[in-house]
Every structure is written in structure tokens, then in C-alpha cells.
N, C-alpha and C positions, 0 to 999 in steps of 0.2 A: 679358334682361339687356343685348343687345347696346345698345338704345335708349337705355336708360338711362343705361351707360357711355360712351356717345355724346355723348351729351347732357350728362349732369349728374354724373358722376361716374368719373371717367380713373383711378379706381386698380383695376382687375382687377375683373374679375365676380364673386370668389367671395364675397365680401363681399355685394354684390348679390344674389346666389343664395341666401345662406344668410340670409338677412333677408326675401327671398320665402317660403324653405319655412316660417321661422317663424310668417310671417303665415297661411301656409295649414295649419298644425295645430292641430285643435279641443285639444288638450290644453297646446297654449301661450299659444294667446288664445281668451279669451272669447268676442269676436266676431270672426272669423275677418277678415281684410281684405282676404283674396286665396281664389279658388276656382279650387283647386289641382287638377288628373289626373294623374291615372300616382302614381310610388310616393315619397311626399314624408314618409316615414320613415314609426316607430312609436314609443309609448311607451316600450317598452320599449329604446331607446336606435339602432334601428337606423335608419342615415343615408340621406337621400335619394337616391333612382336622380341619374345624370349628368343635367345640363341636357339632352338633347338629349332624352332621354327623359319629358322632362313637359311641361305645355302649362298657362297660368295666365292667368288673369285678374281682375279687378277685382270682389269680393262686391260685393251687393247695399247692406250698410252702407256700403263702403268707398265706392262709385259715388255714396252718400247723404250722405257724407263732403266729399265735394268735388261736390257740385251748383252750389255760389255760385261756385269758382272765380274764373271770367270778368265777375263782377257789380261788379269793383273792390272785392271786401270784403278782401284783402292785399293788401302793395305787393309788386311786381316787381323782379329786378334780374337786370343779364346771368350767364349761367351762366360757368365757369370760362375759357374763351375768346373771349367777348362772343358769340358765334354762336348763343343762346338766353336768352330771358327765362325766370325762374324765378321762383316764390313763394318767399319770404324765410321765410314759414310757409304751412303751411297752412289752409286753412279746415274747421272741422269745424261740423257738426249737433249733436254730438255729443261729450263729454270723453272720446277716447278715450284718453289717458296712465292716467285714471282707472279709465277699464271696463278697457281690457285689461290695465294695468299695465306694471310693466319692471324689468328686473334687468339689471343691468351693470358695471361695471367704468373709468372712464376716469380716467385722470392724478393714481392713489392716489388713488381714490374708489371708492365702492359704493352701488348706490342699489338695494333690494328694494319696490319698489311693486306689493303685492299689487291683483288685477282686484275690481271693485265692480259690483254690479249696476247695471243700465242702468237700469233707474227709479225706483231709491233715488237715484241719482246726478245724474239730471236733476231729481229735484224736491229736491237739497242747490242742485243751480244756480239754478235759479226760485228758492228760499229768500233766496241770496245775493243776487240781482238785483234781489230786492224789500227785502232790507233787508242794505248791505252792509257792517253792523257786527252782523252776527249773531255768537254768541256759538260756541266748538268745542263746548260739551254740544249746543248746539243744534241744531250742522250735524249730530251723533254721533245724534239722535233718528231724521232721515230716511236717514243714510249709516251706520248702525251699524258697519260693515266697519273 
């Protein structure tokens, strides 16, 4: 987290950290984003061990996530101090708002976006891309979810 808040984000780690472990629990995302050690809770609601005591890195999707990065397919801008460039978004392979989903909360709002399968999902996108006045029954054949 320290990098991170270093970098790209000055308001306290714990925000940081708890958006790590959630990326690292099979039972919150689908596809995991982060490949989590040590003890980064349980279902049954118990909280992850302290930062010092885990060790995390970048799944296998996630790593497949951001392959184009550096290929100029986002634009850049400086981070919160000018002292790093950042992606404005990022590049994905992959929909993953869609696969994993999201539930949240901001500025009197609520958004529950249940996870979808990854190859129902990729073939509603091919769908779109080949015809991008497809109809909702239509997209609801290959994405049922």
C-alpha cells in the first residue's frame, strides 16, 4: 500500500488495503485480481490479519488485465502531485466491472452490479462490436445474468 499511497493516492492506506483484500477473496470476486498470502479474512465475516502480516500480488487475470498498458491504448496524466503519470482509466482484456461486479455506496447513491460469467460476457461484447444496435433480448440470449 505504501507505493500506492505514494504515488497515487495521499489519503491513508486503509482504504488501499481494504480494496486489496477485497480483490483477493474468491467469495467477493469472481476473478480474483490480486493473489493474496497470509490471512485475508473468511466468509463468514472475519477481518483480515494487519498489513504487515500479508504479502500480495497481481493474479494472473489481473497481470492479463493490463498487458496493453504501455502500448498508448489510455491516455496519461500527472498523478496528484505532478511527480507520476497515471492512466486516466484503465485498459482491460476483459469487462471486468461486469465479471466481477460492484456494490457501493457514493454521494446518495447505490449501485448492486451482480458478477457475470466471463464467456457469456465476452461473447455479449463480440455481439456489441459486431452489431452495435443490438437489441437487450438480444444481448439477455448470450448474457442471461
Amino acid at each position: 500500500t505504501g507505493d500506492v499511497m505514494g504515488k497515487y493516492h495521499p489519503h491513508g492506506d486503509s482504504s488501499i488495503y481494504e480494496a486489496m483484500v477485497r480483490m483477493a477473496q474468491w467469495w467477493s470476486y469472481r476473478h480474483m485480481l490480486v493473489d493474496g498470502h497470509g490471512n485475508f479474512g473468511s466468509m463468514d465475516g472475519d477481518g483480515a490479519a494487519a498489513q504487515r502480516y500479508t504479502e500480495a500480488r497481481m493474479s494472473k487475470i489481473a497481470m492479463e488485465m493490463l498487458r496493453d498498458i504501455n502500448k498508448n491504448t489510455v491516455d496519461f496524466a500527472d498523478n496528484y502531485d505532478g511527480s507520476e503519470r497515471e492512466p486516466l482509466v484503465l485498459p482491460s482484456r476483459f469487462p471486468n466491472l461486469l465479471v466481477n461486479g460492484a456494490t457501493g455506496i457514493a454521494v446518495g447513491m447505490a449501485t448492486n452490479i451482480p458478477p457475470h460469467n466471463l464467456g457469456e460476457t465476452i461473447d455479449a461484447v463480440k455481439l456489441v462490436m459486431d452489431n452495435p444496435y443490438v437489441t437487450t433480448r438480444d444481448l439477455m440470449e448470450v448474457l442471461p445474468g
